[in-house]
MDTraj code that builds the backbone (N, CA, C; nanometers):
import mdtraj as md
import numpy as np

residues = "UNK UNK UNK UNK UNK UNK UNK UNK UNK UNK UNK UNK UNK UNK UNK UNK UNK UNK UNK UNK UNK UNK UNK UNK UNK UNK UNK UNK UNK UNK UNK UNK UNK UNK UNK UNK UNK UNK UNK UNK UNK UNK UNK UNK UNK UNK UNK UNK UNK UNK UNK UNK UNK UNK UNK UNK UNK UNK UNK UNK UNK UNK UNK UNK UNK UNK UNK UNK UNK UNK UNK UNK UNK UNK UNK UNK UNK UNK UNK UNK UNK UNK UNK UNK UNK UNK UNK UNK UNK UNK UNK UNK UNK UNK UNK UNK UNK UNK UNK UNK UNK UNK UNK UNK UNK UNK UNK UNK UNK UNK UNK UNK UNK UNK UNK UNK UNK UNK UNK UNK UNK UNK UNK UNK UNK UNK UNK UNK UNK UNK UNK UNK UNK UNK UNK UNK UNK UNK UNK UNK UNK UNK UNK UNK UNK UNK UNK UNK UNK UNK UNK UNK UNK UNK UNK UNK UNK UNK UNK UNK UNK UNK UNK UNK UNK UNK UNK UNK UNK UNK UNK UNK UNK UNK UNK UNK UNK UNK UNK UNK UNK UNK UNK UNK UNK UNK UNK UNK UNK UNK UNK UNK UNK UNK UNK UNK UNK UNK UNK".split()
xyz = np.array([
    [-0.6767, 3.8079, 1.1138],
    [-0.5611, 3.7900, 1.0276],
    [-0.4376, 3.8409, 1.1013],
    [-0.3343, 3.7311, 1.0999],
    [-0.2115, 3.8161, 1.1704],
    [-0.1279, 3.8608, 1.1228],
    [0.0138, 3.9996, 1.1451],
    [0.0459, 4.0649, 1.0733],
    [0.0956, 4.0075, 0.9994],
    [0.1902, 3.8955, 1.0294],
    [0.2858, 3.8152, 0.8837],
    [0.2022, 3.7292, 0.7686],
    [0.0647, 3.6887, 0.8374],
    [-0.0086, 3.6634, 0.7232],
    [-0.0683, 3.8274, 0.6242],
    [-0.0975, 3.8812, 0.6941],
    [-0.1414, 4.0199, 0.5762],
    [-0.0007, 4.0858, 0.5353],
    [0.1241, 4.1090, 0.5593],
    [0.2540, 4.0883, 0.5043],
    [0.2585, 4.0476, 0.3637],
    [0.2176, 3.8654, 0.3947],
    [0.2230, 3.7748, 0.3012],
    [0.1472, 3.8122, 0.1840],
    [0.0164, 3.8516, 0.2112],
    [-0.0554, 3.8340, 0.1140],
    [-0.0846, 3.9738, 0.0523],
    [-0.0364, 4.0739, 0.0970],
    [-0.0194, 4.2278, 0.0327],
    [0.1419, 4.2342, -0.0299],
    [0.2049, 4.1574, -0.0129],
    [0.3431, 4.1660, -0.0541],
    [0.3598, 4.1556, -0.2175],
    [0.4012, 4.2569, -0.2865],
    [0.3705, 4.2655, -0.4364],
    [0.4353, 4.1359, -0.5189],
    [0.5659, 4.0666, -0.4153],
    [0.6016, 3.9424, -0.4755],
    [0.5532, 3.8144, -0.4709],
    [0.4065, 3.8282, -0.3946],
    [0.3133, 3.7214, -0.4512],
    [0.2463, 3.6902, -0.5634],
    [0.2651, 3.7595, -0.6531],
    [0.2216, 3.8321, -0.7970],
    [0.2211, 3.6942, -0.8585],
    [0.3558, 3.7053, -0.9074],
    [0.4159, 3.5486, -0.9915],
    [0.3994, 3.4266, -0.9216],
    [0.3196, 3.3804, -0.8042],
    [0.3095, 3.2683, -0.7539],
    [0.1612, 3.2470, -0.7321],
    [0.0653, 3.3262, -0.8060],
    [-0.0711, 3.2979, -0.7777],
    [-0.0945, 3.2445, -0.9436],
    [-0.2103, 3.2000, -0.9381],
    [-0.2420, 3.1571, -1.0392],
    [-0.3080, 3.3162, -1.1191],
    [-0.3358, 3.3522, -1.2533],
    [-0.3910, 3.4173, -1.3247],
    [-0.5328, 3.4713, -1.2832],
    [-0.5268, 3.5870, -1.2806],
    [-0.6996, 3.5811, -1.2210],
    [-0.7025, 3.5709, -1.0771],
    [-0.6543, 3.4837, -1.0010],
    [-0.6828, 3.4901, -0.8528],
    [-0.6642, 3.5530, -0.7623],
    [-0.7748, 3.5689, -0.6777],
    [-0.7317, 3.6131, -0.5125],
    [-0.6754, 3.5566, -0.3981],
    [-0.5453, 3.5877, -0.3234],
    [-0.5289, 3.5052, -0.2384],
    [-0.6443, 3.5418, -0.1137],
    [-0.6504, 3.4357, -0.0728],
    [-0.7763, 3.4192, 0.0687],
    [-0.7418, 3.4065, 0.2048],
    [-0.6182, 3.3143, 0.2175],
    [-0.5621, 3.2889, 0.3314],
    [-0.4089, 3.2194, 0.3000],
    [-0.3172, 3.2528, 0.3496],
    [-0.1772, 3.2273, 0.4009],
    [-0.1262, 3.1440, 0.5683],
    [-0.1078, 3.0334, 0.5496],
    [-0.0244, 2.9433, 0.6692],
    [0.1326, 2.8969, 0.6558],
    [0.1788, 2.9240, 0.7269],
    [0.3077, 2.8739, 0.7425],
    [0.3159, 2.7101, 0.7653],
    [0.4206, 2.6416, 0.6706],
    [0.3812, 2.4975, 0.6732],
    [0.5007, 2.4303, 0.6825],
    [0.5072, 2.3033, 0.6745],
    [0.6117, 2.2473, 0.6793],
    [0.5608, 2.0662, 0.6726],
    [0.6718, 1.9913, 0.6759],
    [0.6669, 1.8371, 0.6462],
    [0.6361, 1.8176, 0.8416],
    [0.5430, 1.7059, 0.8246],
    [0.5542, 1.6317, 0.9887],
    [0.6230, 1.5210, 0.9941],
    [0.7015, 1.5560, 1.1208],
    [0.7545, 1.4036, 1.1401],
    [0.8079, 1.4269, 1.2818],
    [0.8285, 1.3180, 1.3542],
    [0.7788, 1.2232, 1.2817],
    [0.6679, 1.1251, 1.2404],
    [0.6663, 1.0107, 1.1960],
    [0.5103, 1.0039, 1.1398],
    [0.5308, 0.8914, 1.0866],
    [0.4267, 0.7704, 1.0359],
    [0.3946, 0.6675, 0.9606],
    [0.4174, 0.7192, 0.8273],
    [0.4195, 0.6231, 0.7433],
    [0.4307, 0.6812, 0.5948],
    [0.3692, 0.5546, 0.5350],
    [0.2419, 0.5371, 0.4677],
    [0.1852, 0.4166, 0.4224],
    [0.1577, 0.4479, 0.2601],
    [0.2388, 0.3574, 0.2290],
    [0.2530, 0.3471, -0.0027],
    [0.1007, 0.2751, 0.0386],
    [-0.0049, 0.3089, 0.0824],
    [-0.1555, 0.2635, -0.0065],
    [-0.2423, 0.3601, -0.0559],
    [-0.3797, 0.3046, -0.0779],
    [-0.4219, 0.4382, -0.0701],
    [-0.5161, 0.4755, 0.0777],
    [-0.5597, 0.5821, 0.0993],
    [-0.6110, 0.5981, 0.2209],
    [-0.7464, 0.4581, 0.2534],
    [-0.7071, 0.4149, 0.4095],
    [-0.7972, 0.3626, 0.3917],
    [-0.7613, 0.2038, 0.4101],
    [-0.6533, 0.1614, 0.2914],
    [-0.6578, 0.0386, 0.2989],
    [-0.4992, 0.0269, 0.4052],
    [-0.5232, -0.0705, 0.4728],
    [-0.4142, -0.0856, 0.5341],
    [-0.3410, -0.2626, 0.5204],
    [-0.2290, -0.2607, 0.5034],
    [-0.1438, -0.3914, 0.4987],
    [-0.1280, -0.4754, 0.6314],
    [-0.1322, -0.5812, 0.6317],
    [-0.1201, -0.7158, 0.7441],
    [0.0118, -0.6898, 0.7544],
    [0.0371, -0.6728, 0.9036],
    [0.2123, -0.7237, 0.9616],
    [0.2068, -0.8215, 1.0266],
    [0.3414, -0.9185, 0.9274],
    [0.3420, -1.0357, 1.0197],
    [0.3979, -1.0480, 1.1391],
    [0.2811, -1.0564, 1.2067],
    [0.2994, -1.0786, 1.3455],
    [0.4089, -1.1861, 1.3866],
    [0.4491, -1.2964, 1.3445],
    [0.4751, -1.4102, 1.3459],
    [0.6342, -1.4052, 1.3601],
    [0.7017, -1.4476, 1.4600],
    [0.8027, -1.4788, 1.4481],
    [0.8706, -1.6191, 1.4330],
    [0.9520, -1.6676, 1.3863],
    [1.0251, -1.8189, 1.3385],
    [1.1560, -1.7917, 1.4741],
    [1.1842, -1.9474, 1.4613],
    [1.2720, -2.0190, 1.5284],
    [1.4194, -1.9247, 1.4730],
    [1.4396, -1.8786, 1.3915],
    [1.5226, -1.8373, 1.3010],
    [1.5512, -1.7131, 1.3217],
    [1.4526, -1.6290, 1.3876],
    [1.4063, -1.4626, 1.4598],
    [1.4610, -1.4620, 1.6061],
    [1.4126, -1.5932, 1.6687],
    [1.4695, -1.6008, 1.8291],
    [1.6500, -1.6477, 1.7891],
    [1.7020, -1.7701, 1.7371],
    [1.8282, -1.7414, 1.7322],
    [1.8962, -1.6467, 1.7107],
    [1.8665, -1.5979, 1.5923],
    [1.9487, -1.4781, 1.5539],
    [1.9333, -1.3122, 1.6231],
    [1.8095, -1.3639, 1.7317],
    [1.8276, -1.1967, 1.7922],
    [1.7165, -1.0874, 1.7095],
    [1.6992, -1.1000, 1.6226],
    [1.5869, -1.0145, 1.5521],
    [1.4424, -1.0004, 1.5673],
    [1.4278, -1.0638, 1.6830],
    [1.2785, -1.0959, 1.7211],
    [1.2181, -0.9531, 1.7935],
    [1.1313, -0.8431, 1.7530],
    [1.1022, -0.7700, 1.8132],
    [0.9455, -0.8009, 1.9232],
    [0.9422, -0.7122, 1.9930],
    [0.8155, -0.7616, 2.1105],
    [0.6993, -0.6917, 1.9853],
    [0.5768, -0.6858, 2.0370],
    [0.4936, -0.6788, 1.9378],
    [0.4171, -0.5535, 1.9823],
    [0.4693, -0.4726, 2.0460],
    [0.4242, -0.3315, 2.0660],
    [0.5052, -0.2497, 1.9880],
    [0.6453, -0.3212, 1.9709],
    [0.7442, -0.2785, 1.8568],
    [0.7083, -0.2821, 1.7326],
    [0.6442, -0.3893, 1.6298],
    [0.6437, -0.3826, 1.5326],
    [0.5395, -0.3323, 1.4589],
    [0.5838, -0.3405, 1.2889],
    [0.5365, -0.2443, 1.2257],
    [0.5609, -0.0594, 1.2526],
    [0.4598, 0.0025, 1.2463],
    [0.4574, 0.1166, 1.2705],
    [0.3630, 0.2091, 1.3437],
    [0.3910, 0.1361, 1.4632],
    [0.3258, 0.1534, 1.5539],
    [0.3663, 0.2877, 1.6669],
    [0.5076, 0.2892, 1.7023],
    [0.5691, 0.3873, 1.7432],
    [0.5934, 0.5334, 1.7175],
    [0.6262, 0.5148, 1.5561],
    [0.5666, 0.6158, 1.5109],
    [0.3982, 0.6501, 1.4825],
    [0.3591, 0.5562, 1.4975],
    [0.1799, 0.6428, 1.5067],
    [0.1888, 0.7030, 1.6191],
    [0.2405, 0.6425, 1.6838],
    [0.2303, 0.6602, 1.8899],
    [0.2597, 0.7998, 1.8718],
    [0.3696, 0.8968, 1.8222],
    [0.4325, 0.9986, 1.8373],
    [0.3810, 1.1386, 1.7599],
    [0.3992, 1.0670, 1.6242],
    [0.3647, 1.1707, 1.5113],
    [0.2144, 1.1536, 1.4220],
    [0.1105, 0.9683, 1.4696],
    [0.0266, 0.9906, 1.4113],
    [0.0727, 0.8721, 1.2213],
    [-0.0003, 0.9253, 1.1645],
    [0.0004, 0.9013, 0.9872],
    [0.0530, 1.0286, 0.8989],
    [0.1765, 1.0486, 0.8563],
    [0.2211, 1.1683, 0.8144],
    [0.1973, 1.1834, 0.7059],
    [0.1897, 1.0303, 0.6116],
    [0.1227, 1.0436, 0.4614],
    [0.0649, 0.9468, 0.4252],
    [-0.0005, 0.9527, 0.3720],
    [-0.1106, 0.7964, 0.3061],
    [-0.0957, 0.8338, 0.1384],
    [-0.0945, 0.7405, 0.0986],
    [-0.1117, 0.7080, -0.0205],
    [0.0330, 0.6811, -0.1492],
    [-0.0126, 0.6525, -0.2574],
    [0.0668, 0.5660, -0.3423],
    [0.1605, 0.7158, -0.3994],
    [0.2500, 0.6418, -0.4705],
    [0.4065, 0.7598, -0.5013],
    [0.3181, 0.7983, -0.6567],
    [0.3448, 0.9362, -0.6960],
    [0.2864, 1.0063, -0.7837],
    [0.1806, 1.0864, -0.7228],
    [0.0697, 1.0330, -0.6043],
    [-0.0516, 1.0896, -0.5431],
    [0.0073, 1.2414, -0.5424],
    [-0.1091, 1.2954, -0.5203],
    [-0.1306, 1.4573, -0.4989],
    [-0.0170, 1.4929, -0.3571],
    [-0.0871, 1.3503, -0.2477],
    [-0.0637, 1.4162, -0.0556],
    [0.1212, 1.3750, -0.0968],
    [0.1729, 1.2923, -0.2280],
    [0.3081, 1.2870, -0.2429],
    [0.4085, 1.3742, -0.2985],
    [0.3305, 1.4385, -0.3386],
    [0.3154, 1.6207, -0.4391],
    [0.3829, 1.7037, -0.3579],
    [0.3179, 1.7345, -0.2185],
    [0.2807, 1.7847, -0.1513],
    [0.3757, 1.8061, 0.0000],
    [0.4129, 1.6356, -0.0382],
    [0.5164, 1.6023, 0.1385],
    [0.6491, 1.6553, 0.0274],
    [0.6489, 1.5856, -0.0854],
    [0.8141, 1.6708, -0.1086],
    [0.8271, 1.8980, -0.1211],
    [0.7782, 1.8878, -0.1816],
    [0.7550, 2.0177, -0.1624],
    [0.7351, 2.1287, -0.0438],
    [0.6776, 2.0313, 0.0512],
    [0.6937, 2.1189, 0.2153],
    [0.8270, 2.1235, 0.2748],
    [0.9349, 2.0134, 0.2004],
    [1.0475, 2.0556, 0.2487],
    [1.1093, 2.1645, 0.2310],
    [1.0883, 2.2272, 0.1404],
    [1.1400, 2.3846, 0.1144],
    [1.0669, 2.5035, 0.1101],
    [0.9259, 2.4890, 0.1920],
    [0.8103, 2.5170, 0.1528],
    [0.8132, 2.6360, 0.3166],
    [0.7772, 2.7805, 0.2398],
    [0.7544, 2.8780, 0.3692],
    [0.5954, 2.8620, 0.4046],
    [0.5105, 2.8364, 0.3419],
    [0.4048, 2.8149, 0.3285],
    [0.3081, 2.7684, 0.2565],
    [0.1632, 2.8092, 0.3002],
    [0.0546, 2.7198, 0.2346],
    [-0.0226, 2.8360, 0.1892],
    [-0.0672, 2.8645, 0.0601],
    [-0.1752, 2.9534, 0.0256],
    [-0.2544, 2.9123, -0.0257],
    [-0.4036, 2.9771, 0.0097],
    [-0.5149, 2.9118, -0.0906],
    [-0.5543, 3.0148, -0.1325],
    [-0.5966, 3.0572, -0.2332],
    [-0.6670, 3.1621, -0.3215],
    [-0.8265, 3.0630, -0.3816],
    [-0.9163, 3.1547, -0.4406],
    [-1.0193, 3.1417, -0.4905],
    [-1.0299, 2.9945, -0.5207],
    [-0.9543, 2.9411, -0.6419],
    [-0.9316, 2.7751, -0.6763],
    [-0.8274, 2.6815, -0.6320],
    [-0.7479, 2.7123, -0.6032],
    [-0.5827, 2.6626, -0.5620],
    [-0.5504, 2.6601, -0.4382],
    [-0.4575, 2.5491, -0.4069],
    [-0.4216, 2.5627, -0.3430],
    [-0.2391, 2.5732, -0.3443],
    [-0.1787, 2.6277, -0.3137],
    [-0.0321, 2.6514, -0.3677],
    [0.0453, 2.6578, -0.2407],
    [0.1599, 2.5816, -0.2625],
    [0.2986, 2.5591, -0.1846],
    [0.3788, 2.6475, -0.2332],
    [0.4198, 2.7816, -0.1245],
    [0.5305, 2.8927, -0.1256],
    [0.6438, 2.8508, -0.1423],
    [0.7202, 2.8981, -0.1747],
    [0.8639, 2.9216, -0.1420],
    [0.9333, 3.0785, -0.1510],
    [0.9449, 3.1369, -0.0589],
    [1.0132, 3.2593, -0.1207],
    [1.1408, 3.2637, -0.1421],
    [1.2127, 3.3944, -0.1909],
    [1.3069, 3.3854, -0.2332],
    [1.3747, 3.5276, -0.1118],
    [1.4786, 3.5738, -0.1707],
    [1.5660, 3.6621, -0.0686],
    [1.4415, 3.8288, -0.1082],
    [1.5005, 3.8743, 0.0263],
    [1.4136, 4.0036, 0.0277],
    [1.4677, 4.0994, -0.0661],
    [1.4166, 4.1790, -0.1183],
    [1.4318, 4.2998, -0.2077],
    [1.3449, 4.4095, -0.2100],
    [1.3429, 4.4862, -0.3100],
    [1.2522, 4.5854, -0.3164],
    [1.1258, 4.5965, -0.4572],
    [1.0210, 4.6355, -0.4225],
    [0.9737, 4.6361, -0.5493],
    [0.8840, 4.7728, -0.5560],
    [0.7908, 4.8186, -0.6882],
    [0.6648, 4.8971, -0.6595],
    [0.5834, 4.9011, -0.5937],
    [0.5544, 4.9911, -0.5166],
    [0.4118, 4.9760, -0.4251],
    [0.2630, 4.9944, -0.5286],
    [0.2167, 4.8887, -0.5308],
    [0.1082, 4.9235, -0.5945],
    [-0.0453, 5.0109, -0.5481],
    [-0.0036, 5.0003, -0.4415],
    [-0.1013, 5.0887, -0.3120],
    [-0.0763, 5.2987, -0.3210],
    [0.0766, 5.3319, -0.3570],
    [0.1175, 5.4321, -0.3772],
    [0.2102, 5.4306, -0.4861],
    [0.1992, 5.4828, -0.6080],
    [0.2872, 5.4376, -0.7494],
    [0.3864, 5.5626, -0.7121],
    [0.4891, 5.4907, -0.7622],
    [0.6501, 5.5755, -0.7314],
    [0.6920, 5.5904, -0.6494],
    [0.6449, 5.4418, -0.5474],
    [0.7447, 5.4631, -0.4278],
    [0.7484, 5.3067, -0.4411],
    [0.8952, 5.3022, -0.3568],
    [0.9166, 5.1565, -0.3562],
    [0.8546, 5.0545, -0.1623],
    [0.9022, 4.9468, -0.1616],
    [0.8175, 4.8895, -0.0679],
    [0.8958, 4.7733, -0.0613],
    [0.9317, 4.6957, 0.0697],
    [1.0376, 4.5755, 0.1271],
    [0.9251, 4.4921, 0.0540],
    [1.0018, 4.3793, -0.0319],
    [0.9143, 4.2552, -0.0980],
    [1.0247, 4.1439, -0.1301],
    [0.9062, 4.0186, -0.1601],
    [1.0158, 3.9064, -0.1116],
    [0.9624, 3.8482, -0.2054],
    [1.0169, 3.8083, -0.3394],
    [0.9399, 3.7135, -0.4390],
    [0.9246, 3.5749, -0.4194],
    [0.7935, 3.5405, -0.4304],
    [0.7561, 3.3784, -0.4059],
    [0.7540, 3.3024, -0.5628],
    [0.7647, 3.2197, -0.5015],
    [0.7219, 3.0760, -0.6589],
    [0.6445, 2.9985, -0.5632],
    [0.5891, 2.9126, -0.6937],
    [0.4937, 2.7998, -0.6363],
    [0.5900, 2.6749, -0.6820],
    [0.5580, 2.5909, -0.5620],
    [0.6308, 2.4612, -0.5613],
    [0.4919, 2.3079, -0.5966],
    [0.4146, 2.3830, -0.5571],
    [0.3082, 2.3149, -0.5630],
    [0.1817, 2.3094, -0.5683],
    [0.1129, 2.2935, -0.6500],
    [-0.0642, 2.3145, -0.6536],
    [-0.1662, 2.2503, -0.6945],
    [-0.2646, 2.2712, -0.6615],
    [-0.3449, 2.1204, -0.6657],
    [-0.4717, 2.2689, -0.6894],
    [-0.5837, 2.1848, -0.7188],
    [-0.7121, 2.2744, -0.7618],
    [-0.8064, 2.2309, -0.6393],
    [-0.8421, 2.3685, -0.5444],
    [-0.8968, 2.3490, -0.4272],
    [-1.0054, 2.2274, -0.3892],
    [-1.0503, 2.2078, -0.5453],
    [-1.1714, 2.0914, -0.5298],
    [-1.1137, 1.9344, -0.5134],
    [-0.9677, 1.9608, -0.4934],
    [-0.9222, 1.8179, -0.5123],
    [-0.9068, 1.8014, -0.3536],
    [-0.9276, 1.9043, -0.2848],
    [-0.9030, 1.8885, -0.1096],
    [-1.0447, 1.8173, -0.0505],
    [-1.0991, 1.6823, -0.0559],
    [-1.1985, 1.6515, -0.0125],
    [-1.2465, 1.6500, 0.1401],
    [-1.1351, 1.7170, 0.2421],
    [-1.1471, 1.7049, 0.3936],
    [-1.0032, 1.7597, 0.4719],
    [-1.0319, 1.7973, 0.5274],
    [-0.8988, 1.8932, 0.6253],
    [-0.9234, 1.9136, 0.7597],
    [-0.8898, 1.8081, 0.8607],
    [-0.8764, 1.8378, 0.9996],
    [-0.7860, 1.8511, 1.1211],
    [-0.7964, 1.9221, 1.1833],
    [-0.6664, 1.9987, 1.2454],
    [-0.6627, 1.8294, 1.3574],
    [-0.5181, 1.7901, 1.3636],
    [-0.5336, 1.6491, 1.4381],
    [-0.3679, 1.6675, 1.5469],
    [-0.4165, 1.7063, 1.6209],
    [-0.2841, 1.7874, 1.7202],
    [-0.1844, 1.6130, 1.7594],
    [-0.1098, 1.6370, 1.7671],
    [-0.0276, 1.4583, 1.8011],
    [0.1075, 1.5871, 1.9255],
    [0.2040, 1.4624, 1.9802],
    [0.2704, 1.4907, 2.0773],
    [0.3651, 1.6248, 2.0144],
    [0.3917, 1.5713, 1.8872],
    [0.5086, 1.6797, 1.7762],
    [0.4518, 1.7512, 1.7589],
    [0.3067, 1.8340, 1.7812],
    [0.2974, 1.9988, 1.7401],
    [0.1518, 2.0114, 1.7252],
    [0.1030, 2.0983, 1.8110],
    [-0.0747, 2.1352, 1.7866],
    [-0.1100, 2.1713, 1.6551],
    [-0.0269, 2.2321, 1.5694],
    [-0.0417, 2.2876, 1.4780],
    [-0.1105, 2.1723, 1.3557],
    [-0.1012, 2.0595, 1.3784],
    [-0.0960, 1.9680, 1.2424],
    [-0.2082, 1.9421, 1.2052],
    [-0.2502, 1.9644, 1.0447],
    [-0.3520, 1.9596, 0.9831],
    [-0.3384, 1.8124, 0.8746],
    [-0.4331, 1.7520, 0.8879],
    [-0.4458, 1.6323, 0.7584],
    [-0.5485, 1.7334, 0.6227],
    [-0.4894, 1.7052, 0.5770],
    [-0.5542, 1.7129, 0.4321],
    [-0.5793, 1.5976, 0.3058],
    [-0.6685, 1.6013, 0.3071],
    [-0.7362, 1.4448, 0.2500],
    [-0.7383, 1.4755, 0.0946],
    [-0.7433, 1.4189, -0.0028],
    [-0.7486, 1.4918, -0.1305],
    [-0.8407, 1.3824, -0.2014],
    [-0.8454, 1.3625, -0.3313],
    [-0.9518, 1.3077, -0.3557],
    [-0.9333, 1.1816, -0.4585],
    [-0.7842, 1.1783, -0.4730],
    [-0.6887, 1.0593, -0.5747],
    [-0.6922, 0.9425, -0.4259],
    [-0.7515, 0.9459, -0.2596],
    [-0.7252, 0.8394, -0.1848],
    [-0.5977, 0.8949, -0.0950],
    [-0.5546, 1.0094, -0.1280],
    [-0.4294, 1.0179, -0.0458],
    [-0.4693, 1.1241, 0.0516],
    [-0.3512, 1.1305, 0.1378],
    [-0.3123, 1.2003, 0.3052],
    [-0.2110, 1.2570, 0.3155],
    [-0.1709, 1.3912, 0.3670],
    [-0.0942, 1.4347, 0.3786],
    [-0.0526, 1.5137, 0.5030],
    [-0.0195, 1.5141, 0.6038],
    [-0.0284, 1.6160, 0.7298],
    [0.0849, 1.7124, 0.7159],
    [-0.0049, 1.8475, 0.7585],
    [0.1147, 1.9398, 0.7488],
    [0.1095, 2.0102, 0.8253],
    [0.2373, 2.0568, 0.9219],
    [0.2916, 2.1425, 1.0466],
    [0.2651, 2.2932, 1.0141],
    [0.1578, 2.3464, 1.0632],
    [0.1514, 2.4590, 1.0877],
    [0.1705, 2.5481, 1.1649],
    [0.2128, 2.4886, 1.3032],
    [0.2809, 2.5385, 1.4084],
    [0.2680, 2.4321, 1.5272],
    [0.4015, 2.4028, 1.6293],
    [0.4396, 2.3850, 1.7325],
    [0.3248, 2.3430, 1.8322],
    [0.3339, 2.4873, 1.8860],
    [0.2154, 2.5164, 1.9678],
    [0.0836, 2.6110, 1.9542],
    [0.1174, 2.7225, 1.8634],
    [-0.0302, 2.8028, 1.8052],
    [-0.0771, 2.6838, 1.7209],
    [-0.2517, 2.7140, 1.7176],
    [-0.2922, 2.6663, 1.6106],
    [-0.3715, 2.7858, 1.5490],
    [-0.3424, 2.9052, 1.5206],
    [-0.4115, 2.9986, 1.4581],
    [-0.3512, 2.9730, 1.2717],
    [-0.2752, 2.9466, 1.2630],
    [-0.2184, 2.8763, 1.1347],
    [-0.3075, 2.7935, 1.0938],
    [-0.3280, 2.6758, 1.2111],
    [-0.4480, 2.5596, 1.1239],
    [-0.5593, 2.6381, 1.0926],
    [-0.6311, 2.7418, 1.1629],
    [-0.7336, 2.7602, 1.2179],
    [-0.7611, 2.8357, 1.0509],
    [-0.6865, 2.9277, 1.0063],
    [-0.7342, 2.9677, 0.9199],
    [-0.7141, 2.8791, 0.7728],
    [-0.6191, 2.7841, 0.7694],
    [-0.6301, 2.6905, 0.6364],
    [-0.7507, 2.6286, 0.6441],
    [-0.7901, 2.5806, 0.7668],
    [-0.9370, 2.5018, 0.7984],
    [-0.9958, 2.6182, 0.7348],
    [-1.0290, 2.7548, 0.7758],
    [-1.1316, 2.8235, 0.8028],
    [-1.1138, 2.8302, 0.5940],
    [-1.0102, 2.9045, 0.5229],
    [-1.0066, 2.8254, 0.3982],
    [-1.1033, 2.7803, 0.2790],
    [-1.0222, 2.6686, 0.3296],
    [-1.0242, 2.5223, 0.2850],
    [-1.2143, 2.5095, 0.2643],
    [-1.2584, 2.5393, 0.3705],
    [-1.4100, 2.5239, 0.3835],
    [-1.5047, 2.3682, 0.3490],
    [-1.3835, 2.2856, 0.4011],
    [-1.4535, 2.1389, 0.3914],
    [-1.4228, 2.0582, 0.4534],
    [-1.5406, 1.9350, 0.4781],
    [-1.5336, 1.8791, 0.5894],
    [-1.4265, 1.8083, 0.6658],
    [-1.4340, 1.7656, 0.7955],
    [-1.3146, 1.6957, 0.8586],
    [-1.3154, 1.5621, 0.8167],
    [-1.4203, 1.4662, 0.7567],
    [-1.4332, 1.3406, 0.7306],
    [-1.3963, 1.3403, 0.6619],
    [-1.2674, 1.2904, 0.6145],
    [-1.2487, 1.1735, 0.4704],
    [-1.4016, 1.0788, 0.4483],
    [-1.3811, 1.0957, 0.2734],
    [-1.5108, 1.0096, 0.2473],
    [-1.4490, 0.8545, 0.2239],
    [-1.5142, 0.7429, 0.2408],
    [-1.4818, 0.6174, 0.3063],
    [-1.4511, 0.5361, 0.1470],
])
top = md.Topology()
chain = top.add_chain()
for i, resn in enumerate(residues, 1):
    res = top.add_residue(resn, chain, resSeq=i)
    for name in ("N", "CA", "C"):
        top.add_atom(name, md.element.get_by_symbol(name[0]), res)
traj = md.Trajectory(xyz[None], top)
């Protein structure tokens, strides 16, 4: 465990951002990937690009070569950054990492951080003394059983990047770091389920 993750998760202003009852288990620092594909299906199914260009494409100049089209370039770079239809869980999930310090999973949950400005609070470790704390909210949470697969899938933009598969058909990849992957290592370690999406 590294120090800013045990920080995180001894910090008394995680209080109000866990669910009732729970333990947190593990803490990653997260964020949105990109760049990246973005496919409205659900995982899995993929759409026909027309390949095809008209007489109408060569006059006017709009004719791209065919290593160009679709979204191909961005796979080339960043990979699949989200799969699935608007409302899905992995869509939950990509808006919320924009403001998002991190990823926590506790016992059932999984929850999207946000903290707020630093302050002070009770130490609950020594009563009547105070202790540097930073209150979090949750931006986002899903119930750990809805994570059907999570594998760390490194692309040119950052070793750190984890897919997380959920179980509504959707995808979501999220930046856990650059170049460490001790971030993925412990949402994987987590998470505790397999790397296969089921088909």
């Amino acid at each position: 465990m590294s120090w800013i993750e045990r920080s995180v998760l001894t910090d008394p202003g995680l209080r109000g951002a866990v669910p009732d009852g729970e333990v947190p288990r593990a803490w990653s620092p997260a964020g949105q990937v990109s760049p990246g594909a973005e496919r409205v299906t659900p995982h899995g199914v993929t759409r026909e690009v027309d390949e095809s260009h008209g007489l109408l494409d060569l006059v006017t100049g709009s004719w791209l070569p065919r290593w160009a089209r679709g979204d191909r370039i961005d796979r080339l770079f960043g990979g699949v950054a989200r799969w699935g239809l608007p409302g899905s869980r992995a869509a939950g999930l990509h808006l919320a990492l924009a403001d998002a310090d991190g990823i926590l999973v506790t016992d059932a949950h999984l929850v999207v951080l946000v903290g707020g400005s630093p302050t002070t609070a009770d130490d609950p470790a020594r009563p009547g003394r105070q202790v540097s704390s930073r209150p979090y909210r949750s931006a986002w949470t899903c119930p750990r059983g809805a994570v059907v697969a999570a594998r760390r899938r490194a692309r040119l933009t950052g070793r750190g990047r984890v897919e997380l598969y959920f179980d509504d058909r959707s995808m979501c990849a999220v930046m856990t770091g650059l170049v460490g992957t001790s971030g993925a290592r412990r949402l994987l370690a987590a998470l505790d389920v397999g790397p296969e999406p089921p088909r």
